[in-house]
KEKE-3310 file (N, C-alpha, C; in steps of 0.2 Angstrom, whole numbers, plus 5000, padded with zeros to 4 digits):
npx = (4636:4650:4656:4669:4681:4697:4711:4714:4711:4710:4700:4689:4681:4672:4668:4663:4665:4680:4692:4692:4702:4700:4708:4703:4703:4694:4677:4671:4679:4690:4703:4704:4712:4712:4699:4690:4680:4670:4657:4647:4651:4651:4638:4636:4646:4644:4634:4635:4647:4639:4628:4635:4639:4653:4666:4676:4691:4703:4712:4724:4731:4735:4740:4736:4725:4707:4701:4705:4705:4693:4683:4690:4690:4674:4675:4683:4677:4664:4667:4680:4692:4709:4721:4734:4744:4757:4768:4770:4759:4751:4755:4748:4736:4731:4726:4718:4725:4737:4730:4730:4741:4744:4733:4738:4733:4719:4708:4708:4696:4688:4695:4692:4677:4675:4684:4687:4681:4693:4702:4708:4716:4729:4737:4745:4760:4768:4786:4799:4808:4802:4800:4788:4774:4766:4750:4735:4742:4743:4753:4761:4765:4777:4779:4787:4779:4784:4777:4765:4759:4765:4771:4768:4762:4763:4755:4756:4748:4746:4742:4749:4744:4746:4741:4740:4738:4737:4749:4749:4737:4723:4719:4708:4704:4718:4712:4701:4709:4712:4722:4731:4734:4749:4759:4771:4779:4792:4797:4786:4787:4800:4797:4787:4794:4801:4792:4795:4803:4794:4788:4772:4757:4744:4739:4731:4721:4719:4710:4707:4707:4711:4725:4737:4747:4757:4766:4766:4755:4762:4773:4766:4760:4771:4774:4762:4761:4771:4770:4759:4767:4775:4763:4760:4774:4773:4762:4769:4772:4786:4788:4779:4768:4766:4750:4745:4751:4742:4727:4730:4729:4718:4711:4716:4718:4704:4698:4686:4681:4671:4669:4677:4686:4687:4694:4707:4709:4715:4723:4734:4740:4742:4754:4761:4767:4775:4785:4790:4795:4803:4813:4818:4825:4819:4811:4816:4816:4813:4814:4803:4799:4793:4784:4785:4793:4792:4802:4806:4820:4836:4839:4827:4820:4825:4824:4817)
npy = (5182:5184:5189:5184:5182:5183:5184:5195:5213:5210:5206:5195:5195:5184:5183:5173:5170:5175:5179:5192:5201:5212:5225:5232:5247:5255:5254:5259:5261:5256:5244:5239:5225:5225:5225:5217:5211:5221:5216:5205:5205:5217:5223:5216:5217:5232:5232:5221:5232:5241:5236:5231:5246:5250:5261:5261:5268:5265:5258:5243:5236:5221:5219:5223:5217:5215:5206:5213:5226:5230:5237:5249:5262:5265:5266:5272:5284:5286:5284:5291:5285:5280:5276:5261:5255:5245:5254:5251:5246:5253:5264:5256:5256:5270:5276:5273:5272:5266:5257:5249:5245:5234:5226:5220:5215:5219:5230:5248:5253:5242:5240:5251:5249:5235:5235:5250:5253:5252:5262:5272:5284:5282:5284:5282:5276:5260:5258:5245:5244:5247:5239:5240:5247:5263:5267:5276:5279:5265:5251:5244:5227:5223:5211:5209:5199:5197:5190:5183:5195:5209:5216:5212:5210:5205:5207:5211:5210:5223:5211:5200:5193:5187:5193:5183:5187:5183:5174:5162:5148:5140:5122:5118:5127:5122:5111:5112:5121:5125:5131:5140:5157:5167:5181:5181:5169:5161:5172:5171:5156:5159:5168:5163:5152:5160:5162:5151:5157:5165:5169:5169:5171:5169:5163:5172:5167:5175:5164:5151:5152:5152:5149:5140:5135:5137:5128:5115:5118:5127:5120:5110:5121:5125:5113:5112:5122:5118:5107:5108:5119:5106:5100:5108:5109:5095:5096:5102:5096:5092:5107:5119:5134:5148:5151:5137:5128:5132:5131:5118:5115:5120:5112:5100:5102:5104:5115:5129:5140:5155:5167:5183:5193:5181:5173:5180:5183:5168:5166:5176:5170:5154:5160:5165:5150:5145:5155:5153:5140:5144:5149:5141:5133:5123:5123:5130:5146:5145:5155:5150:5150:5163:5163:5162:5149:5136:5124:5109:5107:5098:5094:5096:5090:5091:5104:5110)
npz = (5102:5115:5131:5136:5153:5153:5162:5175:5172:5156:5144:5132:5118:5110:5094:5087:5076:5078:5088:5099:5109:5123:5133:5149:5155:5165:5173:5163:5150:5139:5127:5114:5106:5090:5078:5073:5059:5046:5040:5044:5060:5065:5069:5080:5089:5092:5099:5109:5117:5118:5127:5139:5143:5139:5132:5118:5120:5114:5100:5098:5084:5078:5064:5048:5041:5032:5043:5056:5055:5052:5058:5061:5055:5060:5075:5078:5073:5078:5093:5094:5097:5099:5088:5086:5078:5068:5060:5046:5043:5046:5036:5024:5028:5025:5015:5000:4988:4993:4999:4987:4981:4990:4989:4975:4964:4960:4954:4956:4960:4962:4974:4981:4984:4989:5000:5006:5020:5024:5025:5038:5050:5058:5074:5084:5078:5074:5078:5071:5080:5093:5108:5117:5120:5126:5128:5132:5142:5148:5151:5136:5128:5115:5103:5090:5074:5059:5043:5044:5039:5031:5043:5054:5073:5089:5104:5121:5136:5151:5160:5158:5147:5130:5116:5101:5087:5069:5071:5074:5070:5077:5081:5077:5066:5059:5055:5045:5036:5019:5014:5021:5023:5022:5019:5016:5017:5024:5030:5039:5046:5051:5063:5071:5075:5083:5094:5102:5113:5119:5135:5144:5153:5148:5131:5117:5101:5088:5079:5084:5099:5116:5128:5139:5136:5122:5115:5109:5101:5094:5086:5078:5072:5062:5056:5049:5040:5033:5026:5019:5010:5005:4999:4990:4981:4978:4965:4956:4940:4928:4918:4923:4920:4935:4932:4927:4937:4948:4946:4946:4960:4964:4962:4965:4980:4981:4983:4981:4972:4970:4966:4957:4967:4979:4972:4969:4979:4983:4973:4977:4990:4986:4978:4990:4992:4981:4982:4993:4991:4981:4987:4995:4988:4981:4969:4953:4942:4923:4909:4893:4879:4878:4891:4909:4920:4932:4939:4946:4956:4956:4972:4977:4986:4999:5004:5015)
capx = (4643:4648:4663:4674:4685:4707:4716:4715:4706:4711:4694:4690:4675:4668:4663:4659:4672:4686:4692:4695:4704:4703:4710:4699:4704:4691:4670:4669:4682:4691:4705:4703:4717:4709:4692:4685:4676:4664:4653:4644:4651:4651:4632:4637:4651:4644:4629:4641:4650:4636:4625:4640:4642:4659:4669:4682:4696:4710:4713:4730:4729:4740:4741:4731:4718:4700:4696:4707:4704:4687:4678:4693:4686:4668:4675:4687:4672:4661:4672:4686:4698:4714:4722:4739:4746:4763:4769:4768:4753:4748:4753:4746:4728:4732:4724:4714:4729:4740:4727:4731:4747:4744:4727:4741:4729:4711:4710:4708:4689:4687:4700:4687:4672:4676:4691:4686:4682:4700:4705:4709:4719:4733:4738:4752:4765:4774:4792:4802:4813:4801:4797:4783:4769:4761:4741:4731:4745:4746:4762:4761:4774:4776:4782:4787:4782:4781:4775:4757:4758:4773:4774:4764:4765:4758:4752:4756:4745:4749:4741:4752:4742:4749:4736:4745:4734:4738:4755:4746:4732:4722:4720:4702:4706:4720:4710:4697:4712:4714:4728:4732:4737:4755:4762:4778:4780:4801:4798:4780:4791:4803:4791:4784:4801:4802:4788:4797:4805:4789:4782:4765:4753:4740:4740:4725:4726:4713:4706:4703:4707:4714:4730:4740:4754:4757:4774:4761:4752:4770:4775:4761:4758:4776:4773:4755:4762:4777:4765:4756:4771:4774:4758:4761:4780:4772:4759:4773:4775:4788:4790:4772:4768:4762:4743:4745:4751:4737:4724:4731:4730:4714:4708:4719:4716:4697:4695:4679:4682:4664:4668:4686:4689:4691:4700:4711:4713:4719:4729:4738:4740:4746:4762:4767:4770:4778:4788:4794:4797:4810:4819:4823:4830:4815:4811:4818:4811:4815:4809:4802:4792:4789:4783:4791:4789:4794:4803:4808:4828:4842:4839:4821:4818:4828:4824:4813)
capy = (5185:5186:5191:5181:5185:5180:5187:5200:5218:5210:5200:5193:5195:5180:5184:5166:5168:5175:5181:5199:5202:5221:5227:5235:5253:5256:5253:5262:5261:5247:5246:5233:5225:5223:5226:5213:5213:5225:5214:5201:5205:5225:5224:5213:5222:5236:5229:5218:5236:5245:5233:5231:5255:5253:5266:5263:5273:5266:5250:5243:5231:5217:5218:5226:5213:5218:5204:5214:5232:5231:5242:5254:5268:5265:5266:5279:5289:5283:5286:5294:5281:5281:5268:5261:5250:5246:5260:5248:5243:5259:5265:5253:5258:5276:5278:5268:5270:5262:5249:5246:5243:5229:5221:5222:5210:5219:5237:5253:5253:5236:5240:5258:5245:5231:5237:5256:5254:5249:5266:5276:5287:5279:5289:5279:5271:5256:5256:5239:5244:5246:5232:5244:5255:5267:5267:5279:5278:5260:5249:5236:5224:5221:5207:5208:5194:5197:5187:5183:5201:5211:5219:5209:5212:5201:5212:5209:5216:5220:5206:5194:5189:5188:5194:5181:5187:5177:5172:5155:5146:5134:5116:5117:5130:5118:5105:5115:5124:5122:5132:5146:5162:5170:5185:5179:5163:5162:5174:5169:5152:5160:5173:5156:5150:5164:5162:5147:5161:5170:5164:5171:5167:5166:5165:5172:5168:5176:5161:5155:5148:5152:5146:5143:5136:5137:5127:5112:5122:5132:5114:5109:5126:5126:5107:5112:5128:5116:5101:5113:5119:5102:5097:5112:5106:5090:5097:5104:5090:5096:5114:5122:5143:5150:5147:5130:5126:5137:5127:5113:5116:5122:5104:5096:5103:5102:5123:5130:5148:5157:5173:5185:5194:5176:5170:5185:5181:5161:5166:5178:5165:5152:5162:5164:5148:5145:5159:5149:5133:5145:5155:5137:5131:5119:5124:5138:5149:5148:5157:5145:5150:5168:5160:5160:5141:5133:5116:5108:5105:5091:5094:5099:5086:5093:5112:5114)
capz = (5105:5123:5133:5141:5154:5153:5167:5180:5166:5150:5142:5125:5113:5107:5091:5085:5069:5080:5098:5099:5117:5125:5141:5154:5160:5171:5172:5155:5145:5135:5124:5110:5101:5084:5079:5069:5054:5047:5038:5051:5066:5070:5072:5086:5095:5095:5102:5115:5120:5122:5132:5143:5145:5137:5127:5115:5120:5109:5096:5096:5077:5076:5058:5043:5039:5035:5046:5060:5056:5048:5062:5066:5056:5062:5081:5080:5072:5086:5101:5095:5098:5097:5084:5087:5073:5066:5056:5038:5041:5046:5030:5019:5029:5025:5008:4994:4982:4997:4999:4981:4983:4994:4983:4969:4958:4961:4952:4962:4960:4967:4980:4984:4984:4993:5006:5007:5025:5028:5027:5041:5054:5063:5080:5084:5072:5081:5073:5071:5085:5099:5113:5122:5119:5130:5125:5137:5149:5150:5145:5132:5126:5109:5102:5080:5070:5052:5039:5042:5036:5034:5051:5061:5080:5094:5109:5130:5141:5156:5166:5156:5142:5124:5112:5095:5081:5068:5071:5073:5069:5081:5077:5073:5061:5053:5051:5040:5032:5013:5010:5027:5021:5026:5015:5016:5022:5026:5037:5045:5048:5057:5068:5072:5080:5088:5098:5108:5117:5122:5142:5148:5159:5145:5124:5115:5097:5084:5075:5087:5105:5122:5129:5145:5134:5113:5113:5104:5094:5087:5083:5076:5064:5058:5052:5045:5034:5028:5026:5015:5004:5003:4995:4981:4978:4972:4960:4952:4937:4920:4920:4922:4925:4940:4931:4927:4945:4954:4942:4948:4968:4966:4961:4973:4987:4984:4985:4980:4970:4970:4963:4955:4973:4981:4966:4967:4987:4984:4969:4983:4996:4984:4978:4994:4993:4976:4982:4999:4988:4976:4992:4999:4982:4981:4961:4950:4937:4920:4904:4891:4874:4880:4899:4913:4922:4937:4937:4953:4957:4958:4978:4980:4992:5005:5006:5019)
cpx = (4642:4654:4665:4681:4694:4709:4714:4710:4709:4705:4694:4683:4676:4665:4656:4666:4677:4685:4696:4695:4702:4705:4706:4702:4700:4682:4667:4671:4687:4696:4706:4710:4713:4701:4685:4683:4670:4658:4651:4647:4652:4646:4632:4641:4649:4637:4631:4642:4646:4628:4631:4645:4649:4661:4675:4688:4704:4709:4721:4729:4737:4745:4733:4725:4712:4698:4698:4706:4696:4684:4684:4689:4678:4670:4679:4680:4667:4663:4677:4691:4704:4717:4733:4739:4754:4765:4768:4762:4748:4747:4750:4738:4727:4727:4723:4719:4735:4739:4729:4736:4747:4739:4732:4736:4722:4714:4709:4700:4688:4689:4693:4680:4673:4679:4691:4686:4689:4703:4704:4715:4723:4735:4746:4754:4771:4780:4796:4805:4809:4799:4791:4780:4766:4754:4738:4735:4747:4749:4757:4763:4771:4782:4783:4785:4780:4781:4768:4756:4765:4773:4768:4767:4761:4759:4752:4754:4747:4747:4744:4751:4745:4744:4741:4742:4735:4744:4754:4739:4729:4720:4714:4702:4710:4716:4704:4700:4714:4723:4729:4736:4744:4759:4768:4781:4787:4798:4793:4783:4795:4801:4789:4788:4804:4800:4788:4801:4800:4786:4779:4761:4746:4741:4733:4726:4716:4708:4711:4703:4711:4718:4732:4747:4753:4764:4770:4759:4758:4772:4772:4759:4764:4775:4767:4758:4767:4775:4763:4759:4772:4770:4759:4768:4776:4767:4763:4775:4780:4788:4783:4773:4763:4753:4743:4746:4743:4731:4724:4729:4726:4710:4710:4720:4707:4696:4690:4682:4676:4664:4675:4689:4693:4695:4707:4717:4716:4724:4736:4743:4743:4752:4766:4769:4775:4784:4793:4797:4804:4814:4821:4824:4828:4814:4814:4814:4816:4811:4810:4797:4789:4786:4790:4787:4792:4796:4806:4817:4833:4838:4830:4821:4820:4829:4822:4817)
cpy = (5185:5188:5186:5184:5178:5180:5193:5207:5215:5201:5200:5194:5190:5181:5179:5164:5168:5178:5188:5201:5210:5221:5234:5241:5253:5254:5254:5263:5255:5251:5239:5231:5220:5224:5222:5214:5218:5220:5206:5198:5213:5224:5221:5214:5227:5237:5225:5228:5240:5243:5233:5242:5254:5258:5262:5267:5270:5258:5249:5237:5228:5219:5222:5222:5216:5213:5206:5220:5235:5235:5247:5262:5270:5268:5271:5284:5291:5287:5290:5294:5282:5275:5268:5253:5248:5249:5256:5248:5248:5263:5262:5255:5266:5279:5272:5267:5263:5255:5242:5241:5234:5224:5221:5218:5215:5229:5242:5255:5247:5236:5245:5252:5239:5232:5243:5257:5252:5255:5269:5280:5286:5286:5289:5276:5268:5254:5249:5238:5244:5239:5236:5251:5257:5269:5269:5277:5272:5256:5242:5234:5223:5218:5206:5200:5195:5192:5186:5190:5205:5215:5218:5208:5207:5206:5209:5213:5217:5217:5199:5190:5191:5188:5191:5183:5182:5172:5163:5154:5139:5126:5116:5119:5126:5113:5108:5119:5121:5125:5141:5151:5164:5174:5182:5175:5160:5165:5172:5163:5152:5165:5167:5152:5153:5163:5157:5149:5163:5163:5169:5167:5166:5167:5168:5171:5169:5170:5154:5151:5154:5146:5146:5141:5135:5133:5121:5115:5127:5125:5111:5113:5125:5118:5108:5116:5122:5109:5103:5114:5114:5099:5102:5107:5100:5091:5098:5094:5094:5103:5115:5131:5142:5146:5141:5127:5127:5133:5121:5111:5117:5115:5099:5098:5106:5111:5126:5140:5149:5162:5178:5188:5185:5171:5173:5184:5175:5163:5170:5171:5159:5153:5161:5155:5144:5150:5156:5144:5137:5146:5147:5132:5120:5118:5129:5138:5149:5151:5152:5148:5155:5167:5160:5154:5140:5126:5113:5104:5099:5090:5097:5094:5089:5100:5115:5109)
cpz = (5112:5125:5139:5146:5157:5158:5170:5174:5160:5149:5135:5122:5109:5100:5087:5078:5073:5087:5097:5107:5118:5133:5146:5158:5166:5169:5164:5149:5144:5132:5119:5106:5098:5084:5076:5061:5053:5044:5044:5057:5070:5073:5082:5092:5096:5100:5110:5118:5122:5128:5138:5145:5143:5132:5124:5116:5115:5106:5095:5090:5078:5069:5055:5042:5038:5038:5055:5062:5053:5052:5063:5064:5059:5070:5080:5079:5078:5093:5102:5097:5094:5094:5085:5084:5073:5061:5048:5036:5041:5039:5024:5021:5027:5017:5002:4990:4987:4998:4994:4979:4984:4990:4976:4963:4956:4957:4959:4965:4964:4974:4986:4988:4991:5001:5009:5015:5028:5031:5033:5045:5057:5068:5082:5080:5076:5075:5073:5076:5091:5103:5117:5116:5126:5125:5133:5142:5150:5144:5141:5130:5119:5105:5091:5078:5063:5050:5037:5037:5036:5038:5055:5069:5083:5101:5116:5134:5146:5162:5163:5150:5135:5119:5104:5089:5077:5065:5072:5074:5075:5077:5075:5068:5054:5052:5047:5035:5025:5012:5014:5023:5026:5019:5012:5020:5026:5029:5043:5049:5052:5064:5068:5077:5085:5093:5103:5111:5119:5130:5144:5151:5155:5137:5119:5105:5091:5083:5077:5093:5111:5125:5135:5141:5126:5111:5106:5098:5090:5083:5077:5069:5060:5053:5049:5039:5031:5023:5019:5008:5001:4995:4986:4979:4972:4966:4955:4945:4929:4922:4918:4925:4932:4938:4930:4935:4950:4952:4945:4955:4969:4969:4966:4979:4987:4987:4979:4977:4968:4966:4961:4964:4977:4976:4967:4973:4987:4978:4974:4987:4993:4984:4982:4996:4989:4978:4988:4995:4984:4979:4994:4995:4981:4973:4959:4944:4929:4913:4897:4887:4878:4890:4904:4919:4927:4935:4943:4950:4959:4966:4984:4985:4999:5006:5011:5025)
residu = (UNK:UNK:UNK:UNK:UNK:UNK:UNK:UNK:UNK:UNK:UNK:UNK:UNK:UNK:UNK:UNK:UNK:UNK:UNK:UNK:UNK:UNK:UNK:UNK:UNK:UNK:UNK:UNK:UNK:UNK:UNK:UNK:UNK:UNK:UNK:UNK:UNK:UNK:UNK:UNK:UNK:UNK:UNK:UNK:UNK:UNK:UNK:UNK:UNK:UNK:UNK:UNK:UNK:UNK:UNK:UNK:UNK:UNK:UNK:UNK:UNK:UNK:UNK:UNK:UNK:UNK:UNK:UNK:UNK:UNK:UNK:UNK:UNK:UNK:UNK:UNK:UNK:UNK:UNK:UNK:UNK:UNK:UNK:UNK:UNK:UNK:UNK:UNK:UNK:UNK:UNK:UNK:UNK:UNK:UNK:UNK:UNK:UNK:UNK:UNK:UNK:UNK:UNK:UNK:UNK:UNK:UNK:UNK:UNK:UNK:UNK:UNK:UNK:UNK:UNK:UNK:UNK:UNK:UNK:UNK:UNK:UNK:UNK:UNK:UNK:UNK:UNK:UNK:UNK:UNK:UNK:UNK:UNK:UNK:UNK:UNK:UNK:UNK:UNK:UNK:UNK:UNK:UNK:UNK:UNK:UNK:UNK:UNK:UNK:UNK:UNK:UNK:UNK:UNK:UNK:UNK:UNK:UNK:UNK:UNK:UNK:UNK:UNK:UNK:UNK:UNK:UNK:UNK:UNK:UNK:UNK:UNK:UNK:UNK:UNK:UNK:UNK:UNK:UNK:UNK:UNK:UNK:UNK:UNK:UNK:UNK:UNK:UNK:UNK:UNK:UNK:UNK:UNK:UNK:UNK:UNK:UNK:UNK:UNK:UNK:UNK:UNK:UNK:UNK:UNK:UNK:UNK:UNK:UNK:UNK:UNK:UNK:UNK:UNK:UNK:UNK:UNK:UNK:UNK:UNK:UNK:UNK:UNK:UNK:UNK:UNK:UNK:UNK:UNK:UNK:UNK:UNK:UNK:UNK:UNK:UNK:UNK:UNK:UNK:UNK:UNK:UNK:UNK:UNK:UNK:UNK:UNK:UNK:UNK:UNK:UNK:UNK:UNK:UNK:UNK:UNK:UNK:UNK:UNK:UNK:UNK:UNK:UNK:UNK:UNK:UNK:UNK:UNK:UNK:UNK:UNK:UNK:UNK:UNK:UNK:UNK:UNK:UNK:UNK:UNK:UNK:UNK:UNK:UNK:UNK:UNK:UNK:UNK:UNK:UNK:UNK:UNK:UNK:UNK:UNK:UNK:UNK:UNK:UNK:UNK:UNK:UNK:UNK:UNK)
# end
C-alpha cells in the first residue's frame, strides 16, 4: 500500500484492490471518504495511518458497501471518528436486522456472521436535498447518484477533486467485469448521465484510477452496463424463470460460483438486470404452471 498524493491536502490510499481518497486537515489528522475493506486491507491502512502520525477524525461513505464501510466501526472505535453517510445508507448500517433487509436472500445469522462489522454509528445523515456538508468545519460538495446503491453520493473536496465511488468503473475493471453490480440499474444509468454535468479539476474513482477528465470513461460505462443487459436479454429463449435464466448466464458469461454467499451475491446482481430489461419494456412477466417467466416482447429490441 502507499499514499499518493491528488491535489493541493486531498491524497489517496493505494490499497492495491481500490483507491480510498482522504482530505488532509492538518499534520495529524485526515478525513477519509470510505474506509475499505475489513478483511485484507485494514491491517494495511492502519498500518499506512499510522506509519504516516495520522488520526482519523471523520469518514464521509459514499455508499454502504462492505468493500466501502468495512473499517468504519474499527475506526470510529479507534479515533473516535466521526461518520458522515447518506441518511439510507446510514440506516441500513444501523442494525443487523436492517442489514437484513438489504441481504434479503441470506438469513439473519449469515447476515451477523459475515456483514456484522457493517454495523455502526452514523453522526451525520446526508439527506437527498442537500449539495454540502460541513465535516470538522470543512465544506464538501455532494453530488447524489443513486443506483450503484440506493443513495449513492459522490464527494468534492475542497481542492476540486471528486471522490466517484462507484458511480463508475475504470476500463481495467470492465475488461475483467463479468457481470458489474448496480442495485438498480435505470437509475445507476441515469446517475451516470448526470455526471456529464459535473467539472473538476480531478476524478477519483474507487475501482480504480485517477482522472483529469471522465467524459470517456462515462461513455464507455453507460455502453458496458447496457452491453451487459444486452447479453442477459439474449439468454432469454421461450419463457424461462428468473432460475433458469440465472443458470444460464452463469455459463455464458463463464462465472465461477465457489460458495452460497457468492451465489447469493450474483443472483442479486443479475436481477438488477432482468429488472432493467422489464422497466424498459424489453420482456414481461407472466404466470405459467404455477411459475412466473419471463418472455421477451414484440419490441424488445429497441428498449434500451
Amino acid at each position: 500500500m502507499e499514499i499518493l498524493k491528488i491535489k493541493g491536502n486531498t491524497f489517496c490510499i493505494d490499497t492495491g484492490m481500490t483507491y480510498i481518497p482522504f482530505y488532509k486537515i492538518n499534520d495529524e489528522e485526515i478525513i477519509m471518504l470510505d474506509s475499505g475493506w475489513a478483511r485484507g486491507e485494514r491491517e494495511g491502512i492502519v498500518s499506512l495511518l499510522e506509519g504516516s502520525n495520522f488520526r482519523v477524525a471523520a469518514i464521509i461513505n459514499s455508499h454502504c458497501h462492505i468493500d466501502h464501510v468495512g473499517n468504519n466501526a474499527f475506526l470510529k472505535s479507534k479515533y473516535n471518528s466521526i461518520i458522515a453517510m447518506p441518511a439510507y445508507e446510514a440506516y441500513v448500517c444501523s442494525s443487523a436486522v436492517n442489514l437484513k433487509v438489504y441481504f434479503n436472500s441470506q438469513t439473519l445469522t449469515e447476515v451477523e456472521q459475515q456483514n456484522g462489522h457493517m454495523v455502526f454509528e452514523t453522526d451525520i445523515k446526508i439527506t437527498e436535498e442537500q449539495s454540502k456538508i460541513f465535516v470538522c468545519d470543512i465544506k464538501f460538495k455532494v453530488v447524489h447518484t443513486p443506483g450503484h446503491s440506493p443513495a449513492h453520493i459522490c464527494i468534492i473536496t475542497p481542492d476540486d477533486v471528486a471522490y466517484m465511488g462507484d458511480s463508475l468503473i475504470s476500463h481495467d475493471v470492465m475488461n475483467g467485469a463479468k457481470l458489474p453490480y448496480a442495485y438498480i440499474l435505470r437509475e445507476d444509468l441515469k446517475s451516470k448521465e448526470k455526471l456529464f454535468g459535473l467539472s473538476c479539476s480531478k476524478y477519483v474513482v474507487a475501482h480504480k484510477g485517477i482522472y483529469d477528465d471522465i467524459t470517456k470513461l462515462t461513455y464507455d460505462n453507460i455502453a458496458f452496463y447496457k452491453q451487459r443487459a444486452q447479453m442477459v436479454y439474449d439468454i432469454i429463449e421461450d419463457a424461462m424463470t428468473t432460475e433458469e435464466m440465472f443458470r444460464e448466464a452463469i455459463k455464458s458469461f463463464g462465472i465461477r460460483v465457489t460458495n452460497r454467499p457468492r451465489f447469493l451475491v450474483l443472483e442479486r446482481m443479475f436481477r438488477s438486470y432482468l429488472e432493467y430489461l422489464h422497466e424498459a419494456g424489453m420482456v414481461k412477466s407472466i404466470l405459467d404452471d404455477g411459475f412466473i417467466k419471463y418472455i421477451k416482447t414484440e419490441n424488445g429490441g429497441t428498449g434500451m
